[in-house]
C-alpha positions in Angstrom: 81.6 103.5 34.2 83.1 106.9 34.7 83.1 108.7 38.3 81.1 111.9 38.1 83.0 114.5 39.6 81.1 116.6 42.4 80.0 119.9 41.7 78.7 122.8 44.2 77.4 125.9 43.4 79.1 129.0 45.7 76.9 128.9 48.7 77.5 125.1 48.8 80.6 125.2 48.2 81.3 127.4 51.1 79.3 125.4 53.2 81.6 122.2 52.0 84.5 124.3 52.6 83.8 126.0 56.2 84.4 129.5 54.5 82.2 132.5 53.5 81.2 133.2 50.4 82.8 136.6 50.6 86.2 135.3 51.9 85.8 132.4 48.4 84.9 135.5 46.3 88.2 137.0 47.7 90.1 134.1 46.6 88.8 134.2 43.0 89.4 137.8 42.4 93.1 137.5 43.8 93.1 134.5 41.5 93.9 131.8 44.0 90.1 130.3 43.5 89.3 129.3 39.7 86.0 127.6 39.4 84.4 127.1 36.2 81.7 129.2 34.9 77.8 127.9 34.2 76.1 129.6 31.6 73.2 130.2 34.2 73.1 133.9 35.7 72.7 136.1 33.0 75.5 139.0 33.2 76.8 137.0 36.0 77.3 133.8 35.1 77.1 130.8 38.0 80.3 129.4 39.7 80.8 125.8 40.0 83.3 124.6 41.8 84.7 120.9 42.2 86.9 118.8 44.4 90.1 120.4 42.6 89.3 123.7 44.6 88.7 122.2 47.7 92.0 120.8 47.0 93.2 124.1 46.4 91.8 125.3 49.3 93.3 122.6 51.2 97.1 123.6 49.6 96.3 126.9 50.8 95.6 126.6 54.1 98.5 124.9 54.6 100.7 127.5 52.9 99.1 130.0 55.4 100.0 127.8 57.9 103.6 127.8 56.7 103.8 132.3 56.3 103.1 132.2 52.6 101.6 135.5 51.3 98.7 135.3 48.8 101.0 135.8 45.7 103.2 133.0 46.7 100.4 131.1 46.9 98.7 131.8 43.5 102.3 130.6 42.3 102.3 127.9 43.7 98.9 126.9 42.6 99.3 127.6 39.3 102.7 125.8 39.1 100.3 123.1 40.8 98.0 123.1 38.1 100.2 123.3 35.5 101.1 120.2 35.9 104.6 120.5 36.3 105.6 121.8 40.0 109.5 121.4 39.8 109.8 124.8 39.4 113.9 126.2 40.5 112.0 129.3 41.6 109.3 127.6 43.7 111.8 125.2 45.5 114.0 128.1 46.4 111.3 129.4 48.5 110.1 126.3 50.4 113.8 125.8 51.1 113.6 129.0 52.8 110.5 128.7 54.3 111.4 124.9 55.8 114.4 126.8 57.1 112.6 129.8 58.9 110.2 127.0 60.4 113.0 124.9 61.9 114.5 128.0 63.5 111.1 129.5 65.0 111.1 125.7 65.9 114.0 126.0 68.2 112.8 129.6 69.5 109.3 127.4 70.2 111.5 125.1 72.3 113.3 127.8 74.4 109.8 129.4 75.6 108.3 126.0 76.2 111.5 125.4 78.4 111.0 128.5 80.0 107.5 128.2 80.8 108.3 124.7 82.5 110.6 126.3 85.1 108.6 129.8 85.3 105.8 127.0 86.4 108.0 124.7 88.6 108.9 128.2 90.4 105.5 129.3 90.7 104.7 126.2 92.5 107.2 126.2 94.5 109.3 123.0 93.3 112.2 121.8 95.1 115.0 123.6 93.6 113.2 125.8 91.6 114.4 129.3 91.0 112.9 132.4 89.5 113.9 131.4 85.2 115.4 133.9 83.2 114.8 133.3 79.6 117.6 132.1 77.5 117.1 132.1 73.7 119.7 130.3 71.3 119.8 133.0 69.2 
């Protein structure tokens, strides 16, 4: 027996999603989004979408998370869906982006340090003096 794929019209979909419709209709017209099209709707026909775009979705959250812009994120999508995703170009930029994170990583862990003592010295700690912040960079 074959596993019938789910299938949600917009308004479910965004429901499914936790996303308006407008922001999903934003997606498709910047070409991130790519549902199929019903033949229901006359000049407009219905939009059905499927686990692969909440998977999408999913990849591009994440890529927000990570500073991607909206074109590098179509890329990488439809490198994704083309089924082949070692693409030179592609790795070249999550190279860079790995790299940016593991320095705003360190910046992270010089405020964090400086919040601890700006705290012990608002609390008057043994010991504790007024911080000065000290980045690495």
């Amino acid at each position: 027996m074959v596993k019938q794929s789910k299938q949600w019209l917009i308004s479910e979909f965004a429901d499914k999603a936790g996303i308006s419709v407008d922001t999903i209709r934003f997606y498709i017209k910047k070409g991130i989004l790519k549902p199929k099209c019903g033949t229901k709707g006359g000049n407009y026909p219905y939009r059905i979408f499927s686990e692969t775009e909440l998977e999408d979705l999913q990849t591009m959250k994440v890529s927000q998370l990570l500073g991607m812009s909206l074109s590098e994120i179509r890329e990488l999508l439809e490198i994704t869906r083309s089924g082949s995703p070692r693409n030179k170009r592609m790795a070249i930029r999550v190279e860079k982006r790995r790299a940016q994170l593991l320095k705003r990583k360190d910046e992270i862990q010089d405020l964090i340090h400086y919040l601890d003592a700006k705290l012990a010295w608002i609390r008057k700690e043994p010991g504790a003096d007024q911080p000065t912040f000290k980045s690495r960079n």
